[in-house]
C-alpha angles and dihedrals in degrees: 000000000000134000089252093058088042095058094047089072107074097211102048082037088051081051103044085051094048093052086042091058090043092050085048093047096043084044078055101059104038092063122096144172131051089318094045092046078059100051085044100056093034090056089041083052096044084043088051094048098048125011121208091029106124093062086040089053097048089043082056093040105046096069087053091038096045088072092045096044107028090072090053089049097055091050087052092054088037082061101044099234113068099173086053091053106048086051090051087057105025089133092066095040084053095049099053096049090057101050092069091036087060091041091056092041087059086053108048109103087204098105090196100049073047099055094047097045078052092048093056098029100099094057096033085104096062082041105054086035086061095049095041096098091054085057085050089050084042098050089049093052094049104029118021 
């Protein structure tokens, strides 16, 4: 099964998004320092501007994540750890995450969810490859 055939279904999609929010908002919390104090105040500010953002955004984001993600999936279960292997290439997942996450940021009309993605984006890497093994956890719990 892949991502895409998962997320056709509403309520396995309703559930992949829940556990997506949950995995952000956990990655939230576990950052400190200057750079996590940033991420912080830049995910309070989104969270203040639109609630319910963060399970709308996913809901947006999935379909466009799924054909990034779904070949690398299949390379994790082709290896038999697919935690292990999202953490060995954890770079490139992240990459490619945020690749549709900065060509929706150029599209989105909202100057201050601009402005924020703009704030964190610098550190947004670090920041996807450390939460790479909890979509791997994620992936195995919807789709495998």
């Amino acid at each position: 099964m892949t991502l895409m055939e998962v997320l056709s279904d509403p309520t396995r999609k309703a559930a992949v998004i829940a556990d997506g929010a949950r995995l952000i908002e956990d990655e939230v919390g576990t950052k400190s320092g200057l750079s996590g104090l940033a991420l912080k105040a830049a995910y309070r500010t989104v969270l203040s501007v639109r609630p319910g953002i963060i399970h709308a955004a996913l809901g947006h984001l999935l379909p466009e994540f799924a054909p990034a993600i779904d070949p690398m999936y299949a390379k994790a279960l082709a290896s038999g750890d697919t935690t292990a292997w999202f953490k060995a290439n954890a770079t490139a997942v992240a990459e490619a995450l945020l690749a549709v996450t900065d060509a929706r940021a150029r599209r989105a009309e909202n100057r201050v969810l601009q402005t924020a993605y703009q704030g964190v984006r610098g550190q947004a890497q670090a920041h996807v490859v450390a939460a790479v093994p909890g979509l791997a956890r994620l992936l195995d719990r919807h789709v495998r």
